[in-house]
C-alpha positions in Angstrom: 43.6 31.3 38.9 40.3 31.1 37.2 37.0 31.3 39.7 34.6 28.5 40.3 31.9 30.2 38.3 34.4 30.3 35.3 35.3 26.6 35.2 31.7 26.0 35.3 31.1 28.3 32.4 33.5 26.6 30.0 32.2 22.3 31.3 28.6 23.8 30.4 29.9 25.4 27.1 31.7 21.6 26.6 28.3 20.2 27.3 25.8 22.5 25.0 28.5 21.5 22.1 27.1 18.7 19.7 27.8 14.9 20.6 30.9 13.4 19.2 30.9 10.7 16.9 33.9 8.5 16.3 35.6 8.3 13.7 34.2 6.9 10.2 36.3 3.8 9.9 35.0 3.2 13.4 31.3 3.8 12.6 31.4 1.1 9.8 33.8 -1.1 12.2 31.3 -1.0 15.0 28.0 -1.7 12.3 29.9 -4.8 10.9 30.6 -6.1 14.1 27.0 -6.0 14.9 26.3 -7.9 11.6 24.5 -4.9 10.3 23.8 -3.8 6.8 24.3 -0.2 5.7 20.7 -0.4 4.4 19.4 -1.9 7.6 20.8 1.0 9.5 19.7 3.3 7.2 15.8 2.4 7.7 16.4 2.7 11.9 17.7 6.7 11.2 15.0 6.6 9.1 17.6 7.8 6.0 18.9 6.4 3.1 21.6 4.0 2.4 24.0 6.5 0.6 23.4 8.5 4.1 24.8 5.7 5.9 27.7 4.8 3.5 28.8 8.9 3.5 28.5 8.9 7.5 31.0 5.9 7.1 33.6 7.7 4.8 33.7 11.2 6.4 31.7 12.7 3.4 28.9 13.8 5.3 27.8 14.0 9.5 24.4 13.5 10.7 22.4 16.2 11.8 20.2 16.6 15.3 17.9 14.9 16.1 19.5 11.8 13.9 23.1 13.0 15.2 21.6 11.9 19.2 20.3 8.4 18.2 23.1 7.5 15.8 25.5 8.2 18.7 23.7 6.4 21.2 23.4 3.5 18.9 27.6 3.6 18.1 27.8 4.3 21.8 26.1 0.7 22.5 28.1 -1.1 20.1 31.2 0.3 20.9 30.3 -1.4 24.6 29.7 -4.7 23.3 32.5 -4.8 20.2 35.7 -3.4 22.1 38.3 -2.6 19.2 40.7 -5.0 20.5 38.3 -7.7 20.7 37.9 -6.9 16.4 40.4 -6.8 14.1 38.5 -4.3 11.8 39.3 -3.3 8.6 39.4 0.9 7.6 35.9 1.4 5.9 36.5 1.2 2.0 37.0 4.7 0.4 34.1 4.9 -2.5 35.6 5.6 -5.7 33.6 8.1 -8.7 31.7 6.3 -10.9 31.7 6.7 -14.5 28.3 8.5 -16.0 26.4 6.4 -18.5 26.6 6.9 -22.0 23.4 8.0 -23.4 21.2 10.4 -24.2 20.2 12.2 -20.3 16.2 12.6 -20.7 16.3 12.6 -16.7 16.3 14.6 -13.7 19.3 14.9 -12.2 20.4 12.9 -9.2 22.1 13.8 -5.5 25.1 15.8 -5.9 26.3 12.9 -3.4 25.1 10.0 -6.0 28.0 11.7 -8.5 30.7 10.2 -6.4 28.8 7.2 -4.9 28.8 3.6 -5.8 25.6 2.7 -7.2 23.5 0.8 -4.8 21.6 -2.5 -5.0 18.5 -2.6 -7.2 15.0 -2.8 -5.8 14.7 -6.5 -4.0 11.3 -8.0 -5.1 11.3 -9.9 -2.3 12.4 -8.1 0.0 9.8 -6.9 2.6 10.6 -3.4 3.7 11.4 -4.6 7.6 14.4 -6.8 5.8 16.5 -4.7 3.2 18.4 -6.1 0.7 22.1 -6.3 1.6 24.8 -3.3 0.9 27.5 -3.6 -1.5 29.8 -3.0 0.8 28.6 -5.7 3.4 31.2 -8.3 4.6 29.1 -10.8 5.5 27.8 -13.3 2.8 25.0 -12.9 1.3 22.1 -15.6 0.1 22.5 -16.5 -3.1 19.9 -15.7 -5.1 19.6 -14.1 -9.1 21.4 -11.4 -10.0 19.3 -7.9 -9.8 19.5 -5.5 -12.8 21.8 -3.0 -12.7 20.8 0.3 -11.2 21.4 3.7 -12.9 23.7 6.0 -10.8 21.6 8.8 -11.7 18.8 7.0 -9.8 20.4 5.5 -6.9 17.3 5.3 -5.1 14.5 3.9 -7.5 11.7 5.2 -9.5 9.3 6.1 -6.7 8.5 7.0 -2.9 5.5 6.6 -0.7 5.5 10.2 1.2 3.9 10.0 4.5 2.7 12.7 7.2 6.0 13.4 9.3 8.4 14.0 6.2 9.2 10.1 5.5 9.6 9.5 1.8 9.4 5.4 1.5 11.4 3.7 -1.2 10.7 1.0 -3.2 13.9 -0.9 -1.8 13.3 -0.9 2.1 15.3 2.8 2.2 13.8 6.2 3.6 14.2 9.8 2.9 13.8 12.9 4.6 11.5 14.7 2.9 11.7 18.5 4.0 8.7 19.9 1.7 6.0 21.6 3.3 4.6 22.9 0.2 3.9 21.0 -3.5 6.6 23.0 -5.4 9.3 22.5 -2.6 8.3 18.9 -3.0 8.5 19.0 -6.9 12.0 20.5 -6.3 12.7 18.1 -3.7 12.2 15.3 -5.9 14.5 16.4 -8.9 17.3 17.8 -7.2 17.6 15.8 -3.9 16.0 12.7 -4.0 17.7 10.8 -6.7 14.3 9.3 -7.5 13.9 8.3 -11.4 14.3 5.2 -13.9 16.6 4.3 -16.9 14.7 4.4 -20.3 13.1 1.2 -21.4 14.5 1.7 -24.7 18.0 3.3 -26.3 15.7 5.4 -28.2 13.3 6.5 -25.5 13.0 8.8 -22.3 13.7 8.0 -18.6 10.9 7.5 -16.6 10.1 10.7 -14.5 10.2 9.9 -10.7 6.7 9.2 -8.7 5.7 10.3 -5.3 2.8 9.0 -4.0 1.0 10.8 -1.1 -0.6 9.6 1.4 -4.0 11.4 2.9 -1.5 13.1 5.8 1.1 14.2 3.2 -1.6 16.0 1.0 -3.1 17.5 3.9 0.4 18.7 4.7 1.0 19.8 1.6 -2.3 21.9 1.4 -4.5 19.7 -0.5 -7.9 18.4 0.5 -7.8 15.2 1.6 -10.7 13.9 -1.0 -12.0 15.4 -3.9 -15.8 15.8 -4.1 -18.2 16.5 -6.6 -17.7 15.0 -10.1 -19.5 11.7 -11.0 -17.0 10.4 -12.5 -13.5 9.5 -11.1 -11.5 10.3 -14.2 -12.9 14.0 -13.9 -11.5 14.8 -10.5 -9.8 17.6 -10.0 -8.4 20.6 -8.5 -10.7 24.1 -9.3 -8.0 26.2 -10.8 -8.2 29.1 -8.4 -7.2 26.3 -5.5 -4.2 28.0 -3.6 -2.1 24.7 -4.4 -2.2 25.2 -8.1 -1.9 28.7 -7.6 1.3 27.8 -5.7 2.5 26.3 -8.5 1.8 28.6 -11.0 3.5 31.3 -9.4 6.7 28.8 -8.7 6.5 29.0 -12.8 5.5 24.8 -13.0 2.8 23.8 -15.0 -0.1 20.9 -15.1 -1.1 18.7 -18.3 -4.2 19.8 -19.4 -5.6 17.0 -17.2 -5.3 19.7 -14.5 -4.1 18.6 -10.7 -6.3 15.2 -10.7 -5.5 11.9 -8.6 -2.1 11.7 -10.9 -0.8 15.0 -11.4 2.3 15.4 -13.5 4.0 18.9 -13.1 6.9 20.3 -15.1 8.3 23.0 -17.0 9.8 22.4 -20.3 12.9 20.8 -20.9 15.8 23.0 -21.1 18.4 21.1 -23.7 18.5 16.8 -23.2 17.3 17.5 -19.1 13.4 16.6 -18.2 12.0 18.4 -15.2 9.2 16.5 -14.8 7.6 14.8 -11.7 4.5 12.3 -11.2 2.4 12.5 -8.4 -0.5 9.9 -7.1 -3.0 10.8 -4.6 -4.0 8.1 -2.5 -6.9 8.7 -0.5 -8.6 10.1 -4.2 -8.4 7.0 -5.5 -5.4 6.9 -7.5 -5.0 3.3 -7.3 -8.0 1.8 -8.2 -9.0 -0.9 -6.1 -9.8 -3.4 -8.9 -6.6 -3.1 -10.3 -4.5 -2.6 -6.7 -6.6 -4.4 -4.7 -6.0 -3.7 -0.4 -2.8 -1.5 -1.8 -4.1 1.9 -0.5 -4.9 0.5 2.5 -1.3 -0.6 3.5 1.8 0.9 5.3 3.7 3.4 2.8 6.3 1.0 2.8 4.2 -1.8 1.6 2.5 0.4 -0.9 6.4 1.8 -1.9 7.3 -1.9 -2.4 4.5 -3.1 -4.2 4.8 -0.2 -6.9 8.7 -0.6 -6.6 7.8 -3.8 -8.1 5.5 -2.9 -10.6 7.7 -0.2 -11.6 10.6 -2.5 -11.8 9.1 -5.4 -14.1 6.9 -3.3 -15.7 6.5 0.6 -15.9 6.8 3.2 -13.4 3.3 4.2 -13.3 2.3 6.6 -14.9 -1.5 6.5 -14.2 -4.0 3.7 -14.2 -3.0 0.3 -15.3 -4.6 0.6 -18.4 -2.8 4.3 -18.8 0.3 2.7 -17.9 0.2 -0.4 -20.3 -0.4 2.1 -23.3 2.6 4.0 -22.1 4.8 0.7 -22.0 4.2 0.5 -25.8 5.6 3.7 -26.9 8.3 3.2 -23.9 9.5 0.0 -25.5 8.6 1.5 -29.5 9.6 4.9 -29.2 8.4 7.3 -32.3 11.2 8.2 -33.2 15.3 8.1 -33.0 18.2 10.6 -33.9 19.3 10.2 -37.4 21.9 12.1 -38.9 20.9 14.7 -42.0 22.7 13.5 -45.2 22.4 16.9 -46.2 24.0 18.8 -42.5 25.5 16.1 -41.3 23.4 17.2 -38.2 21.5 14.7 -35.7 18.1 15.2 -36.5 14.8 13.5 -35.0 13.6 10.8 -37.3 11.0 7.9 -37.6 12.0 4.3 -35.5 11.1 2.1 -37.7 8.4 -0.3 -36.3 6.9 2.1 -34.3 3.4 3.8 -34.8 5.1 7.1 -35.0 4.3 10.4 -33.8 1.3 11.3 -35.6 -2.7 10.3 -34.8 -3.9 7.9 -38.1 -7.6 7.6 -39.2 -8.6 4.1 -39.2 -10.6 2.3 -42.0 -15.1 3.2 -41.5 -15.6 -0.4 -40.5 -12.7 -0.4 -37.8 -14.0 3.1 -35.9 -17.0 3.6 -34.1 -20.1 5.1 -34.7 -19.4 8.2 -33.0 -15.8 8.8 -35.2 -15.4 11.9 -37.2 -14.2 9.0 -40.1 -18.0 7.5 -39.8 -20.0 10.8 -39.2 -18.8 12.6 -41.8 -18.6 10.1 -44.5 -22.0 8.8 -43.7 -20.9 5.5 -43.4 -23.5 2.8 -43.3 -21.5 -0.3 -44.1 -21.3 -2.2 -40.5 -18.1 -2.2 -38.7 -16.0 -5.0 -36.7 -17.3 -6.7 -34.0 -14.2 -8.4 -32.8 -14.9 -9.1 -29.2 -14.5 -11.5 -26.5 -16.6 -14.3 -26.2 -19.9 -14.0 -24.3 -21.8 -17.1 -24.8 -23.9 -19.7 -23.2 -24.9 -23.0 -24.8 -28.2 -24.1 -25.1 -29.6 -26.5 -22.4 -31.3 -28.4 -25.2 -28.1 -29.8 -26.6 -27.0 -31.4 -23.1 -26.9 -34.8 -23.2 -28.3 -37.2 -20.6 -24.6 -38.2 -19.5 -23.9 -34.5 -19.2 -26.5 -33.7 -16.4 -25.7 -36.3 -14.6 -22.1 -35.4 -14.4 -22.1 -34.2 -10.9 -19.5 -31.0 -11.2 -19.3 -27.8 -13.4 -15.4 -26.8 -13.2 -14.6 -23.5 -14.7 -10.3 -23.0 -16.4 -9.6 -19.2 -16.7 -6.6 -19.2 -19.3 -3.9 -17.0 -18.0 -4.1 -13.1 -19.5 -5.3 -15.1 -22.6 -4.8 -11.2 -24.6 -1.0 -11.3 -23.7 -0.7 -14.9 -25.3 -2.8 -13.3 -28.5 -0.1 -10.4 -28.6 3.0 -13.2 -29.3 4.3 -12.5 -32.3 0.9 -10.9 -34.1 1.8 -8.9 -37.3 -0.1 -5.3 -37.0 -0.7 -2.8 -39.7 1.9 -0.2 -39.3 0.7 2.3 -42.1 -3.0 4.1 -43.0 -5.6 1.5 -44.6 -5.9 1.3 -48.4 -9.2 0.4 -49.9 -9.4 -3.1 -52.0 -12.4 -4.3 -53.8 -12.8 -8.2 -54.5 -9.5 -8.8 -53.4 -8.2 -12.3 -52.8 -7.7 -13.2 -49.1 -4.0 -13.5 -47.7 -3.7 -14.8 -44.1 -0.6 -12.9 -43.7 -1.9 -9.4 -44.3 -3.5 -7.9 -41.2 -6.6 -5.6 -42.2 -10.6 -5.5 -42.2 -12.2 -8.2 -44.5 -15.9 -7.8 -45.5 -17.3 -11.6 -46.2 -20.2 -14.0 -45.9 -19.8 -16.9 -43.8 -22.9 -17.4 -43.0 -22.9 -20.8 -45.0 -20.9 -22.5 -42.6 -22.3 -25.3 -40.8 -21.3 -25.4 -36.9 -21.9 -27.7 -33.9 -24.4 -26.3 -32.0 -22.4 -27.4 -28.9 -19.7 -25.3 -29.8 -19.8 -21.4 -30.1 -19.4 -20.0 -33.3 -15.6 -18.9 -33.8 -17.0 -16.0 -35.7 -19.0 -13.9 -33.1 -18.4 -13.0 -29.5 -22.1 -14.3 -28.4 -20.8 -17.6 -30.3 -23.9 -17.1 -33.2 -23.8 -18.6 -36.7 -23.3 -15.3 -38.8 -26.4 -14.8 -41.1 -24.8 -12.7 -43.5 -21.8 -10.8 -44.7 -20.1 -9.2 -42.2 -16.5 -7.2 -41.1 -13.6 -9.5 -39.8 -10.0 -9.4 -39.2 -7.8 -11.3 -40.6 -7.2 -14.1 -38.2 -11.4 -14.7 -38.1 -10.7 -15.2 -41.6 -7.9 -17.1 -41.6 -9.4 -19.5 -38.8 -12.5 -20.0 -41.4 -10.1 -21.7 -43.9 -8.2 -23.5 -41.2 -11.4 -25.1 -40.5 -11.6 -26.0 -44.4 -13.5 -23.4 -45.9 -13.4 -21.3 -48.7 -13.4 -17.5 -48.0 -14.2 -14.7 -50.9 -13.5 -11.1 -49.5 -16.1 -8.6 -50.7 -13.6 -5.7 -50.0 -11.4 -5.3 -47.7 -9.1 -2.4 -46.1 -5.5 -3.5 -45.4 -2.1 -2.3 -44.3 1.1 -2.0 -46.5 3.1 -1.6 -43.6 3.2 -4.2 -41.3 5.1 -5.4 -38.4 4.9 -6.9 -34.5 4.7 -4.0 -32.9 3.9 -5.6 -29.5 6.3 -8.4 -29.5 8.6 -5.7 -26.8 5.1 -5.4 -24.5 4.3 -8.7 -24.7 7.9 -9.9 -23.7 7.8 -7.7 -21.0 4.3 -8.4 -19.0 5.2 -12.2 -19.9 8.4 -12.0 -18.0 6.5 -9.7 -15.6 3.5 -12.3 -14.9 6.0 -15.3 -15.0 8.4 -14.0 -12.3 5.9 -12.5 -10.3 3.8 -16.3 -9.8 7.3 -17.8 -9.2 7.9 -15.2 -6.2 4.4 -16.5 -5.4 5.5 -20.3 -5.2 4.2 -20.9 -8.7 7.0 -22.4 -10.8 7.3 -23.6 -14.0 8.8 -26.9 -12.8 5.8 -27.9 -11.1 3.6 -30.9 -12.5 0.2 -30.4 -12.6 -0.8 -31.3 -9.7 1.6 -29.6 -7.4 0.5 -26.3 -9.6 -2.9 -26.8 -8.8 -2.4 -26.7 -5.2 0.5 -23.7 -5.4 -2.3 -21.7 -6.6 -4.5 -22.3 -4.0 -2.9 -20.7 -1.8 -0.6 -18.4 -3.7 -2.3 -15.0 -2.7 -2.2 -15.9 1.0 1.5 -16.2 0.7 2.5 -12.7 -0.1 -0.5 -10.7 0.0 1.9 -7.4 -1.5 2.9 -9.1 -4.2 -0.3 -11.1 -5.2 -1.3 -6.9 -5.8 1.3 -6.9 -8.0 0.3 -9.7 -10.0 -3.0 -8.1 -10.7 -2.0 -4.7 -11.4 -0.3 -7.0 -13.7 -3.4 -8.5 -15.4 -4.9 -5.4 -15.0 -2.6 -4.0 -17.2 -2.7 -6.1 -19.6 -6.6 -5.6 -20.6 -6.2 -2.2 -20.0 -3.7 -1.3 -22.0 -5.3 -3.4 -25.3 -8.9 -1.5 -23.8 -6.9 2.1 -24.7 -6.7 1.2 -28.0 -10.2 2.0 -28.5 -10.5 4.5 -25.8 -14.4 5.5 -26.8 -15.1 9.4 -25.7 -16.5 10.1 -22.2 -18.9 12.2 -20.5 -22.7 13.7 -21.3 -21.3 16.4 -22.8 -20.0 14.9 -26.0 -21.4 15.2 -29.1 -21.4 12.8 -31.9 -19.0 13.5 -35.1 -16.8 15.3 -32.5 -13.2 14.4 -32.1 -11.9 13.4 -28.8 -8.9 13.3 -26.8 -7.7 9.7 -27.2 -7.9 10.2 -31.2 -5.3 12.8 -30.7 -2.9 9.6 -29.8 -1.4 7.8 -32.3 -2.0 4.7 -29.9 -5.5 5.5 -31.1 -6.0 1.8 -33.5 -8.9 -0.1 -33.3 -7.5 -2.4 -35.8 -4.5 -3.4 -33.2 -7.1 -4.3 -30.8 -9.6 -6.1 -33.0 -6.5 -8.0 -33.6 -5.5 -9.1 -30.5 -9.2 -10.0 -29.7 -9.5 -11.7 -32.4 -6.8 -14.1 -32.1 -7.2 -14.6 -28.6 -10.9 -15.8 -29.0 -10.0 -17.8 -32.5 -7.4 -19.4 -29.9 -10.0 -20.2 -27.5 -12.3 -21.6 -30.6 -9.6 -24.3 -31.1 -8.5 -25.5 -27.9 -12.6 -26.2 -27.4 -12.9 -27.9 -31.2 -9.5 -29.9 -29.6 -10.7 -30.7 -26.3 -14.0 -32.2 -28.4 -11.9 -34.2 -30.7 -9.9 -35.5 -28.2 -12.5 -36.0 -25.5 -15.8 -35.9 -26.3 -16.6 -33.2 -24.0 -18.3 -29.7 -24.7 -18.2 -26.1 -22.5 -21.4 -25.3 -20.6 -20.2 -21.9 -21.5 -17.4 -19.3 -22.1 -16.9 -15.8 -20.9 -13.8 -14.4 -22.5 -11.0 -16.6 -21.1 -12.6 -18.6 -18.8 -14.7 -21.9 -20.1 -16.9 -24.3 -17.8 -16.6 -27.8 -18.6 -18.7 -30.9 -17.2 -16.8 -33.1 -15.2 -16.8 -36.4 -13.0 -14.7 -35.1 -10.3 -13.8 -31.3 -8.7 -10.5 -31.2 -10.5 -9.3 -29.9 -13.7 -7.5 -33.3 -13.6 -10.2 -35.5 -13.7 -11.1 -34.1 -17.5 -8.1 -32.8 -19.0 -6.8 -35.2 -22.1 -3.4 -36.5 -21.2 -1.1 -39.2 -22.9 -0.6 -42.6 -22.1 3.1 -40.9 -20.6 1.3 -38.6 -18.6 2.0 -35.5 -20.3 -0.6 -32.9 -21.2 -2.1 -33.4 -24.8 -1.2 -30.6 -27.1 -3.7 -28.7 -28.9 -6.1 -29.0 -25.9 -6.1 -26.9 -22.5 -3.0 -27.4 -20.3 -2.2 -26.0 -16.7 0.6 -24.1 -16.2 1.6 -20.6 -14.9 2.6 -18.8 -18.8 0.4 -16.9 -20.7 -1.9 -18.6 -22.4 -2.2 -22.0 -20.6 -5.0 -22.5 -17.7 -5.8 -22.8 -14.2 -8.5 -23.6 -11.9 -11.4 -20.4 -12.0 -13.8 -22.4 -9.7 -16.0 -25.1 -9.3 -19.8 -25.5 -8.1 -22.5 -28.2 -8.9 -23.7 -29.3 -12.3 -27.2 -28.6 -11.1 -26.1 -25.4 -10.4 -25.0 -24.4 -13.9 -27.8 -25.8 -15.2 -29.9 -23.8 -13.2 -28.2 -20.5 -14.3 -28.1 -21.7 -18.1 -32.0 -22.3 -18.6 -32.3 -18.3 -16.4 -30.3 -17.2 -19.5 -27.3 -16.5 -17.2 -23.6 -17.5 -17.8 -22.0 -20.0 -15.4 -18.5 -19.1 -16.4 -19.3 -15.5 -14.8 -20.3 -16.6 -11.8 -18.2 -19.9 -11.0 -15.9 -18.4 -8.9 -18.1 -16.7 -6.8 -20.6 -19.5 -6.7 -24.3 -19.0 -4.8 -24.1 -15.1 -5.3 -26.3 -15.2 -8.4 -29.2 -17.3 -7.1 -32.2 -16.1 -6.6 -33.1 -14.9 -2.9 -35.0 -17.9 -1.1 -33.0 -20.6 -3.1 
């Protein structure tokens, strides 16, 4: 017979072993019975939903500390959901899924994601505290539309917030244990375990390389300082090269861009056949999302900031750096360079031009189209003026103001919505190098660089000139893009090119982009409350309060707008820092997103379109701007609301042709509204009331 201290031996051995869990068809009986989501679940264990769903068909178990809580949670519902009292169903087993066709630019997922069902796309609504639903949930879920389908190879988004303790946010309410305690464990981390990545934008492109964002803990865990000091300029931060981090990753055989280890690092080695190993990382607390463009986001939870970007990423671009970095990328992302093509000759796939596309090589633009500083200009000693296509900057003259004007008691100022997106619609863009013409005969549809005098037309003074930002009558010949041009005979007069430079090739190379940030923009304001079903009215008042509603996404929206400046901005990146020398080449003309001519385009149209909603609102009206300031104009008015001046029909609708309210690209909304006096005031300082209407008394001077 065994002794006393024996049987002890062996119930303490029992106890020391590891809890045990029921079995899996129980676990997911016990969850549904609770009315619990897989992805609910998952953020409590602080895991991901694929955890959850392989604790639930025996592939996986849980692991201590997790192992303890999950049992005491099973253990509590198992109390309150007897198995008799439920006639549960086995857990459903998850069948392979098929890979998707395509070319695999990617980094590969989870061994686990090869066998799992994909899992729900990215909610955009869906605050991190209240996950979407699982697939496999048998309770109902709100309707609501249908989510894009996600990429098995990325089951769990394009991006993760890492904090302090090891928590990897996602952008869909899920977290990840992340076990890296070093920057190349975390690199290796992110391509081999977290399934962290994005489907190409276009058949012909690349998948978008996963993002981690760190938080200040997480760099300090990681080894890095938790700001970077020294540099005047943000864009120059960086890393010294002897820093132990970077030698960390040298040795673990990864390499930097030449940008070096800055606020967005990217790290990779070079691909080995179709597979990318390649990861983007964003340091917060060195100002990797700049607060003009993110505004409060660096300031939130890592699951706020993991679903703002989730977002972002999702409607527009994983990001890939600042917004204006990020809205260059989402050109060539939606018009790659190139595509395979098979050799006549070999019958081999070879890499060739995508037609539309700038392609992969840098072009010089035309003298007048570069800057001063351009190799093109330096070298040819180039003296014959250049474009000046620009956003409008101009006040009227308090002069022309009419008695009835001043005593109008309000100055309301309409912004119209990303007014550079609506200029991108369907805009034909030279495609191929500039040929020179001499005397040529002008042709609207040809986009290029005219040289022409139209200094002879005669313009209301109350109007800005649609020829020059500051709104000034030309007083000479002068450089223009085509649609200046083509607005001058619009307007009924006769136009005789001097020379010109123009494109052969042509094409609307941003017709993709500008689909995209529309959609983006749209569906971001209707989240908001900001339909397109609303009247006027109703809008007005949706967008008063529309940021207050979702403070997360009103980030979004204008990371959004943010983007879209930026992005047109980079087409004229100029060169930066003291140290630059004039004649010199820089990086950004190493692009072949390097083309002035594409944005003098764009600016172009959008300020001819402002030019003729003001000559329409005069027509139709009688009334003139106080002033303009890119896309926001400041009208007179009887009353505090765009309402009380807008032209409408006899039906009620909106006049066409004049400004109209609405949430789309392109149409207005209210920018703000202070006194007539007021603008007056600022007009006869030589100030611009449509800079300042929002803001109102901040300009005045102290005293006043």
């Amino acid at each position: 017979m065994a002794s006393e201290e024996e049987l002890f031996a062996s119930v303490d051995a029992l106890l020391e072993e590891e809890p045990q869990l029921p079995s899996p068809a129980e676990r997911a009986r016990l969850r549904e019975a609770a009315g619990i989501t897989q992805a609910r679940l998952a953020v409590a264990l602080k895991t991901s939903t694929q955890t959850v769903k392989n604790y639930e068909n025996g592939r996986s178990e849980p692991k201590s500390p997790r192992l303890e809580a999950y049992q005491r949670l099973l253990k509590g519902w198992a109390a309150k959901y007897p198995a008799h009292t439920s006639s549960a169903a086995p857990a459903p087993v998850v069948a392979p899924q098929p890979e998707v066709p395509g070319t695999f630019t990617g980094s590969a997922a989870p061994e686990q994601a090869e066998v799992a069902a994909p899992v729900q796309a990215p909610a955009a609504l869906a605050a991190p505290e209240r996950p979407a639903r699982s697939a496999t949930s048998r309770r109902p879920a709100a309707t609501k539309a249908a989510a894009p389908a996600v990429d098995p190879r990325f089951p769990h988004g394009p991006l993760a917030v890492l904090d302090g303790d090891g928590c990897a946010y996602g952008a869909d309410g899920l977290v990840l244990d992340c076990p890296a305690t070093t920057i190349p464990e975390l690199v290796e981390w992110t391509l081999k375990e977290s399934g962290l990545g994005a489907a190409k934008l276009n058949r012909y492109g690349k998948d978008s390389d996963p993002l981690v964002v760190l938080t200040a803990a997480a760099a300090v865990k990681l080894g890095l300082p938790e700001r970077l000091e020294g540099h005047e300029q943000r864009r120059s931060l960086r890393l010294p090269e002897d820093h132990p981090v970077v030698k960390q990753v040298t040795k673990a055989k990864w390499q930097l861009t030449q940008r070096g280890f800055g606020p967005w690092a990217r790290i990779y080695r070079k691909a080995q056949g179709r597979e990318r190993q390649c990861v983007q990382l964003a340091v917060l607390s060195w100002d990797a999302l700049d607060e003009r463009s993110w505004p409060g986001v660096s300031e939130m939870e890592p699951a706020d900031i993991a679903r703002v970007l989730g977002v972002y990423a999702m409607r527009v671009i994983t990001p890939r750096g600042s917004t204006a970095v990020s809205g260059l990328e989402l050109m060539t992302a939606l018009r790659p360079p190139t595509k395979a093509v098979r050799d006549e000759e070999t019958g081999n796939w070879v890499s060739g031009h995508n037609a539309g596309s700038l392609g992969t090589e840098p072009m010089d633009p035309a003298p007048p189209e570069a800057t001063p500083e351009h190799p093109v200009v330096v070298n040819s000693g180039w003296t014959g003026g250049f474009l000046n296509e620009e956003a409008y900057q101009w006040v009227r003259s308090v002069q022309t103001l009419s008695d009835e004007e001043c005593t109008l008691p309000y100055a309301v100022g309409l912004d119209l919505n990303t007014a550079f997106l609506a200029a991108a619609a369907r805009l034909v863009v030279g495609l191929s190098a500039p040929d020179h013409f001499h005397a040529p005969k002008f042709n609207p549809k040809i986009p290029g660089s005219w040289l022409a005098d139209l200094s002879h037309i005669e313009l209301d003074p109350r109007l800005p000139s649609p020829f020059t930002p500051d709104g000034s009558r030309p007083t000479g010949p002068a450089w223009y893009q085509t649609h200046t041009l083509a607005y001058a005979q619009e307007l009924g007069h006769d136009v005789h090119p001097i020379e010109a430079y123009l494109r052969r090739e042509t094409g609307a190379y941003l017709d993709p982009w500008h689909d995209r940030l529309k959609n983006a923009y749209v569906d971001t304001l209707a989240d908001m409350g900001v339909t397109r079903d609303l009247d006027d009215r109703a809008f007005l008042a949706a967008m008063e309060q529309h940021k207050q509603n979702d403070p997360a996404l009103a980030a979004v929206l204008s990371a959004i707008k943010a983007t879209v400046k930026g992005g047109v901005g980079k087409l004229r990146e100029r060169p930066q820092g003291k140290s630059y020398k004039e004649g010199k080449t820089w990086p950004a003309l190493s692009r072949p997103t390097w083309r002035p001519d594409i944005r003098a385009a764009v600016i172009s149209k959008a300020r001819v379109n402002m030019h003729r909603k003001l000559n329409n609102m005069a027509r139709m009206t009688g009334l003139y701007p106080l002033a303009v300031l890119s896309d926001c104009v400041v009208y007179p008015s009887p009353g505090e609301s765009p309402l009380d001046f807008l032209p409408y029909a006899a039906s009620g609708k909106p006049q066409p042709g004049a400004f109209r309210l609405g949430p789309t690209p392109g149409l207005a909304k209210l920018e703000g509204v202070q006194s007539m006096l007021w603008a007056v005031d600022l007009m006869e300082k030589g100030l611009n009331p449509a800079r300042h209407i929002k803001g109102g008394d901040a300009v005045l001077d102290e005293g006043e």
